[in-house]
Backbone as a ProteinNet text record, in pm:
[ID]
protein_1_A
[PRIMARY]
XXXXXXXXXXXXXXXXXXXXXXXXXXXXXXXXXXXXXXXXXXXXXXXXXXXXXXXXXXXXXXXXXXXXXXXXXXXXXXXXXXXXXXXXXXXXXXXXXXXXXXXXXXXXXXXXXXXXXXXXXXXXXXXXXXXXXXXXXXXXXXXXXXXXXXXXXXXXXXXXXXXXX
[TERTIARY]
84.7	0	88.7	81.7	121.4	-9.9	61	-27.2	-22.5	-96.5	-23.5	-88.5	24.7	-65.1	-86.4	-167.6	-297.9	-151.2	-143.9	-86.7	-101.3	-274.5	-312.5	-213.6	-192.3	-98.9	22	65.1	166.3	186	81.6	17.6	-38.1	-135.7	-195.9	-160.7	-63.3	-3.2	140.6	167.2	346.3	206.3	135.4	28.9	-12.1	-89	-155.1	-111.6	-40.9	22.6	173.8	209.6	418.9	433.8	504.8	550.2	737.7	753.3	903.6	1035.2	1022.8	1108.9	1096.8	956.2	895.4	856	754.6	740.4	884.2	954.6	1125	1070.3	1004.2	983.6	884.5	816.9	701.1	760.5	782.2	832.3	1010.6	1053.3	1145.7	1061.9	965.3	893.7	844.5	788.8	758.3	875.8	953	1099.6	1126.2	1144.9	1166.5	1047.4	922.3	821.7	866.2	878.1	925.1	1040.8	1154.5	1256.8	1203.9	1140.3	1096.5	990.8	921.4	853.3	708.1	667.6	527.7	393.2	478.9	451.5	523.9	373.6	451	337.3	374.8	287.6	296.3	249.2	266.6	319	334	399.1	336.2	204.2	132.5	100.9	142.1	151.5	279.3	384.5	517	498.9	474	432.3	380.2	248.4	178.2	269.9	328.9	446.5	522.6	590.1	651.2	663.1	529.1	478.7	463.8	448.8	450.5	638.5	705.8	875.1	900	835	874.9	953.7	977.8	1029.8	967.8	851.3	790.3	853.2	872.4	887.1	1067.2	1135.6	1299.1	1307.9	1208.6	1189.5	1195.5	1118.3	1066.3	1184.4	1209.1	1327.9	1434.5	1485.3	1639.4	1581.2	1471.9	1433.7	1387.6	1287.2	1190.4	1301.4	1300.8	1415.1	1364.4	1456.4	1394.2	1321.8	1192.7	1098.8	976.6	997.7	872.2	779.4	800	702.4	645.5	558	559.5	490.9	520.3	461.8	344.7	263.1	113.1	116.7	216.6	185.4	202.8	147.5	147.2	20.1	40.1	-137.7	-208.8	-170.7	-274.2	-326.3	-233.1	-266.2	-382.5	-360.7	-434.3	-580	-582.2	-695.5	-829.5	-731.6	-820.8	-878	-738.7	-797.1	-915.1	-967.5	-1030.3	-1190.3	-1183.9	-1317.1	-1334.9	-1231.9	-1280.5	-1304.3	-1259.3	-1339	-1451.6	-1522.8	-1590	-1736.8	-1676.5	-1786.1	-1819.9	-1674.7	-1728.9	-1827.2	-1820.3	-1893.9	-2026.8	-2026.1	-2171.5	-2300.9	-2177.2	-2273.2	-2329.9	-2338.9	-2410.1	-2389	-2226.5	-2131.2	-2152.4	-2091	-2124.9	-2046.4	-2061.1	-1921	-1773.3	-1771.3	-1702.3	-1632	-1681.9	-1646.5	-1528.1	-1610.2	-1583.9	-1458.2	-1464.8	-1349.5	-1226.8	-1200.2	-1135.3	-1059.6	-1160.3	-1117.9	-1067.4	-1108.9	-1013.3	-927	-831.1	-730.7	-597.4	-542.5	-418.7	-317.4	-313	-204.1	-281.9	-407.4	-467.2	-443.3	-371.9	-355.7	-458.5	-543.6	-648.9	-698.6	-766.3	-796.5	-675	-577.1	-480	-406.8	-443.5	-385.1	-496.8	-642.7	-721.4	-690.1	-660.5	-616	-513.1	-396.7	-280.2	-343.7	-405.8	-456.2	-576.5	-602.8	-694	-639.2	-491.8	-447.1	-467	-400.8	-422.8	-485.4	-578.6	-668.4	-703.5	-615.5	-626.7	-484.7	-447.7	-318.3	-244.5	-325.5	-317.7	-428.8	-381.3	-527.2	-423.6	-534.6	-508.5	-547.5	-470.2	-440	-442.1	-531.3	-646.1	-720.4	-706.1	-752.1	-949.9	-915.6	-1062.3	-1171.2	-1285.2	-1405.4	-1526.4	-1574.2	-1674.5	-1811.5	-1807	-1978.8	-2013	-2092	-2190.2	-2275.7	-2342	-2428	-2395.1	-2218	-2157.8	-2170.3	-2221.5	-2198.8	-2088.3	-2038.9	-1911.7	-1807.2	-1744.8	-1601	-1650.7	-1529.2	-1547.7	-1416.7	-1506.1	-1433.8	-1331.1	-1211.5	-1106.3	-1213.8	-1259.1	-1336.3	-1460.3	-1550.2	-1595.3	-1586	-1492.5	-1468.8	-1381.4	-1312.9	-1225.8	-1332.4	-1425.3	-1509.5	-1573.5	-1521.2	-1668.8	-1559.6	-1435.2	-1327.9	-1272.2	-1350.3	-1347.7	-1196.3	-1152.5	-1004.9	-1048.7	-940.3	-1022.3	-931	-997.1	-996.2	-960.1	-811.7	-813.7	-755.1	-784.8	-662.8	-530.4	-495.8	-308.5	-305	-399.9	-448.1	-466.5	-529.5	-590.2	-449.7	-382.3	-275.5	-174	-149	-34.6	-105.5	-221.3	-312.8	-291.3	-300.1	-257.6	-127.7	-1.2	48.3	195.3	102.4	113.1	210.6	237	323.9	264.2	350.4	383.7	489.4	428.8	614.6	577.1
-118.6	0	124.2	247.1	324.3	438.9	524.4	649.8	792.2	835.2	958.3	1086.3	1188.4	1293.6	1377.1	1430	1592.1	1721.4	1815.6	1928.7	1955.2	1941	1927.5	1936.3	1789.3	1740.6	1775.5	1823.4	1886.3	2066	2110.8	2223.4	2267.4	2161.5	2164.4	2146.1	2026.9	1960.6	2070.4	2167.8	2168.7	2340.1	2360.2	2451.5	2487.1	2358	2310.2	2225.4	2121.9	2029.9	2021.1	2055.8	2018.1	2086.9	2203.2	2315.4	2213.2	2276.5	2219.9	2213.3	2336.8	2345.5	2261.8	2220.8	2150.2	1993.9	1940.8	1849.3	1762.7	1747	1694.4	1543	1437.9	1312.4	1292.5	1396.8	1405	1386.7	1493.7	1553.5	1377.8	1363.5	1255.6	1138.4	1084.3	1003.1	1017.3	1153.1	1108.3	1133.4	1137.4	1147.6	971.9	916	770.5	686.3	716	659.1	722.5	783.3	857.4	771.3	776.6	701	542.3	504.6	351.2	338.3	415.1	451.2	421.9	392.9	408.1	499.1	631.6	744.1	802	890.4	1002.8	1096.5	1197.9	1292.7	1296.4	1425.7	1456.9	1598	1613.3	1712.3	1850.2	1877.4	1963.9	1990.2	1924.6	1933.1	1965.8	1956.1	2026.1	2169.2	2200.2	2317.3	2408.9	2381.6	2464.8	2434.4	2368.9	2434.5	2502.5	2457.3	2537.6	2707.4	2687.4	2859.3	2948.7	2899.7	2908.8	3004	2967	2972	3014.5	2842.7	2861.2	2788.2	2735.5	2627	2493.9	2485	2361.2	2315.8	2476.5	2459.9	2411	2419.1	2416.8	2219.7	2211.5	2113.2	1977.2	2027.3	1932	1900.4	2047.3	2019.5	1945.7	1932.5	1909.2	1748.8	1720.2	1622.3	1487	1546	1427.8	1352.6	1261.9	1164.6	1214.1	1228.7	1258.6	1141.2	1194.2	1117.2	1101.5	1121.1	1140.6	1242.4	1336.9	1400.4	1350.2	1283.1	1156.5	1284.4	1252.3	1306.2	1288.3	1391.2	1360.2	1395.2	1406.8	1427.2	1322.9	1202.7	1066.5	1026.7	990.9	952.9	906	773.9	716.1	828.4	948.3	976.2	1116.9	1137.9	1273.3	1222	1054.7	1036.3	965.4	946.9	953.7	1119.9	1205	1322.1	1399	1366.7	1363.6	1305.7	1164.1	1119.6	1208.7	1272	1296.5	1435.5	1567.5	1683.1	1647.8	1504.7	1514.9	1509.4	1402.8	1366.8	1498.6	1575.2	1730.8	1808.1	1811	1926	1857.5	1718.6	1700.3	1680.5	1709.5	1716.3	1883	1846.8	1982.8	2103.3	2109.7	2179.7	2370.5	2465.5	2604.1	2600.3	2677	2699.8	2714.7	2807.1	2881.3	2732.4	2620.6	2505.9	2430.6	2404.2	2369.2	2379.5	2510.9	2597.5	2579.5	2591.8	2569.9	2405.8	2333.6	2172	2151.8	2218.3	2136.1	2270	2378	2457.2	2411	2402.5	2304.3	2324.2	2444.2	2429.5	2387.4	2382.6	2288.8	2159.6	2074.1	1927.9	1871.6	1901.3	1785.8	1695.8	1759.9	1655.8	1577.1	1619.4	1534.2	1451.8	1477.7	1359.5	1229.5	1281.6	1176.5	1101.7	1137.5	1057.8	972.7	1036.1	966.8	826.4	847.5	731.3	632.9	705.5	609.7	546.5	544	472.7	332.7	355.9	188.4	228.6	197.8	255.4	111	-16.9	-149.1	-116.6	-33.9	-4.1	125.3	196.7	354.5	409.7	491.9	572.7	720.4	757.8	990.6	969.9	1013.8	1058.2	1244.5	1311.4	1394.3	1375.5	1574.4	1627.5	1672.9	1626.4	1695.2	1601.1	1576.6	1520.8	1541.3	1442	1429.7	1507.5	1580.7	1665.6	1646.7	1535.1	1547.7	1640.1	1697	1767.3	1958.7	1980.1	2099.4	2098.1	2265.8	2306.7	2390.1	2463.1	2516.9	2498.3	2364.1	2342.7	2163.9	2124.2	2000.8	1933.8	1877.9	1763.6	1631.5	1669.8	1527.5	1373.1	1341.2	1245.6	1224.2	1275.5	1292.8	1223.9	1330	1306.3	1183.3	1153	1035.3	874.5	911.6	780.5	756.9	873	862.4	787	761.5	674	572.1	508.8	401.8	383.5	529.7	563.2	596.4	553.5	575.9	674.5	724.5	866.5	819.2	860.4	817.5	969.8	959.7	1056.8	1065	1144.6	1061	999.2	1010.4	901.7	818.4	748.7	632.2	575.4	624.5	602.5	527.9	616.5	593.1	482.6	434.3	319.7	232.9	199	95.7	50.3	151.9	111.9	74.4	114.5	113.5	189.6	329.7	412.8	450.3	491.2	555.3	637.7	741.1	848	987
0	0	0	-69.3	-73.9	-50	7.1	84.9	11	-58.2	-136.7	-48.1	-1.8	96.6	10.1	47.5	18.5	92.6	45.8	15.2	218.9	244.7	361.1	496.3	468.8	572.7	602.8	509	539.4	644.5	568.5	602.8	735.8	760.6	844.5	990.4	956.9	1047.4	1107.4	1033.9	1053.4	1148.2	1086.9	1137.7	1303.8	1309.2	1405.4	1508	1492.3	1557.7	1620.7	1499.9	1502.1	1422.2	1441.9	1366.4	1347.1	1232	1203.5	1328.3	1376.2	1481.2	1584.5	1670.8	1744.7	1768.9	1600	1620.2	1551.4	1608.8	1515.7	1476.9	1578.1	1586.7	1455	1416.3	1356	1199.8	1203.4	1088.1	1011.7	1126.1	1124	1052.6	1114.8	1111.6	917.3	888.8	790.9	653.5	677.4	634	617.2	719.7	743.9	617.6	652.8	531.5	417.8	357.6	239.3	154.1	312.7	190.6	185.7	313.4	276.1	154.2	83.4	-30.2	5.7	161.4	244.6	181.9	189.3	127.6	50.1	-23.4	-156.3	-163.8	-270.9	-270.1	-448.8	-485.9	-589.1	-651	-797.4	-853.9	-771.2	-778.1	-739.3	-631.3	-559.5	-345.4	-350	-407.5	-458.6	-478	-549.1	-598.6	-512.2	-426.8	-377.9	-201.7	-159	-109.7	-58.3	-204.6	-269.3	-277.9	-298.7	-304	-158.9	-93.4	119.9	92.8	51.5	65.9	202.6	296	444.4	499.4	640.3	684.9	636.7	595.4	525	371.4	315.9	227.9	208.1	277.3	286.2	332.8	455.5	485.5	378.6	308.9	181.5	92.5	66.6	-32.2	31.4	158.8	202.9	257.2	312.1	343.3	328.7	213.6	122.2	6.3	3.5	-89.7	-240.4	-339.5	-478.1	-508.4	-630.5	-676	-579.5	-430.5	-344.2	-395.3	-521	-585.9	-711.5	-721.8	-838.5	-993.6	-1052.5	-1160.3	-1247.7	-1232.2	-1272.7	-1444.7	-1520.3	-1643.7	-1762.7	-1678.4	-1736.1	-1823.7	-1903.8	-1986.1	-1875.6	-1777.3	-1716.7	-1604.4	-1591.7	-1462.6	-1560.5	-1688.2	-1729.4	-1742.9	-1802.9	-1825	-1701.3	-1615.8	-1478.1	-1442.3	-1452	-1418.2	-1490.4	-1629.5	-1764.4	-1648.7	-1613.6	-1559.8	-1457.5	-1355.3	-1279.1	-1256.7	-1371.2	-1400.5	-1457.3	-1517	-1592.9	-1474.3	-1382.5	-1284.4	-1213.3	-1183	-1097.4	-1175.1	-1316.7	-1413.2	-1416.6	-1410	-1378.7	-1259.7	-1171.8	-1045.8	-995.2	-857	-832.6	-770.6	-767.3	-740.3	-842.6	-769.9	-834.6	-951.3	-1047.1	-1117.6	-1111.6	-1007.9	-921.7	-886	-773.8	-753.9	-811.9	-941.5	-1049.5	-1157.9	-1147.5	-1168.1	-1090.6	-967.6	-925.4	-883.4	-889.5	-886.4	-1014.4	-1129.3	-1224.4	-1263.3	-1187.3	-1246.1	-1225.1	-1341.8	-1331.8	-1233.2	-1141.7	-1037.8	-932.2	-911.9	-804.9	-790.1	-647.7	-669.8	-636.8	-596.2	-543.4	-654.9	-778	-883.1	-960.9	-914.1	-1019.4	-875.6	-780.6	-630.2	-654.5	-645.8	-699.8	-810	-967.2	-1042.1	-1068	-946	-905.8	-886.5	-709.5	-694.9	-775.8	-877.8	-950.1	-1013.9	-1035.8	-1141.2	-1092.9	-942.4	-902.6	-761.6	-779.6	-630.8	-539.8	-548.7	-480.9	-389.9	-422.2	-348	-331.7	-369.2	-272.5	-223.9	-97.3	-36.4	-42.4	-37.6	-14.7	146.8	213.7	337.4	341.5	358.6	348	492.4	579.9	678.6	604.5	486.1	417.7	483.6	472.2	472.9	403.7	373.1	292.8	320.6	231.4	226.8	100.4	83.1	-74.3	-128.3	-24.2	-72.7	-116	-50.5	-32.5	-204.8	-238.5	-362.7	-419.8	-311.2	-337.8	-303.7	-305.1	-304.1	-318.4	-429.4	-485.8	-387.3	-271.7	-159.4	-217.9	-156.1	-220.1	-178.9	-61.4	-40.1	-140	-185.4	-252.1	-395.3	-460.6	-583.4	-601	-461.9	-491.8	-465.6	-396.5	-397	-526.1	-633.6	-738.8	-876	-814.2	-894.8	-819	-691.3	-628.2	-509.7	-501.3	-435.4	-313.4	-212.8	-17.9	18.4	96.7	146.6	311.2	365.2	500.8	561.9	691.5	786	796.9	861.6	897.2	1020.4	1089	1227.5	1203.1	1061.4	1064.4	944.1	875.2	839.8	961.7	1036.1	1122.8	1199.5	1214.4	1287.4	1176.4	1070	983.9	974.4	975.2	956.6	1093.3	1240.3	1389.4	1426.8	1366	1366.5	1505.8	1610.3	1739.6	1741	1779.3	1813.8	1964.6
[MASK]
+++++++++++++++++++++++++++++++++++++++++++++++++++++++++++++++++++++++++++++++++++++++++++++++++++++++++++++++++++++++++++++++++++++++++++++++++++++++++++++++++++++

């Protein structure tokens, strides 16, 4: 099983929880999965980052083993991403929504198609949660159940795979 994280977790976590300076075990820990190839992320959780130009962002670069940013500009990975603007434009999401789930420096729809390529053996590890019925903002849970890809925490990650620190 491989775990691909949401832009999220990184974010959220270095945010809220374990700031770089602080959580060291944390931040170690997912350094350690990375080079064991546990976890990965993608081009576009790179990027957006990237764009922070903080301690997260220095973090990443000096830390994460190369290739832990997998590259979404693969046929299999464009034409998953293809079903799955197609499923957002037809549901019942605003324009506005819409718009923004499929703009190409956004990762969320192209993290989903990551994992659709082989979705028997990756999950998105994603602070998001599922609201079906939300019209303005197209949910990673969501759109990733509607290409048969699971949507976990990093709690329930680190519970699978009996990480303690």
């Amino acid at each position: 099983m491989i775990y691909l994280l949401d832009t999220n977790i990184f974010v959220e976590t270095k945010k809220r929880f374990a700031p770089i300076n602080v959580g060291l075990s944390f931040w170690a820990m997912l350094n350690r999965l990375a080079e064991e190839g546990t976890i990965a992320s993608i081009d576009k959780v790179e990027d957006e980052i990237n764009v922070l130009g903080d301690d997260l962002t220095a973090w990443s670069a000096s830390q994460l083993p190369q290739g832990f940013f997998l590259g979404t500009s693969t046929a299999a990975v464009i034409g998953q991403y293809s079903t799955i603007i197609n499923w957002a434009n037809n549901g019942i999401f605003t324009q506005a929504a819409k718009d923004e789930f499929a703009r190409n420096t956004t990762a969320d729809a192209f993290l989903i198609a990551m994992a659709a390529t082989d979705p028997q053996n990756v999950k998105i590890v994603t602070y998001e949660t599922s609201e079906p019925l939300r019209r303005n903002k197209v949910k990673i849970p969501d759109a990733a159940a509607s290409v048969g890809v699971t949507c976990i925490t990093l709690v329930e990650m680190m519970n699978e795979l009996g990480i303690t620190f």
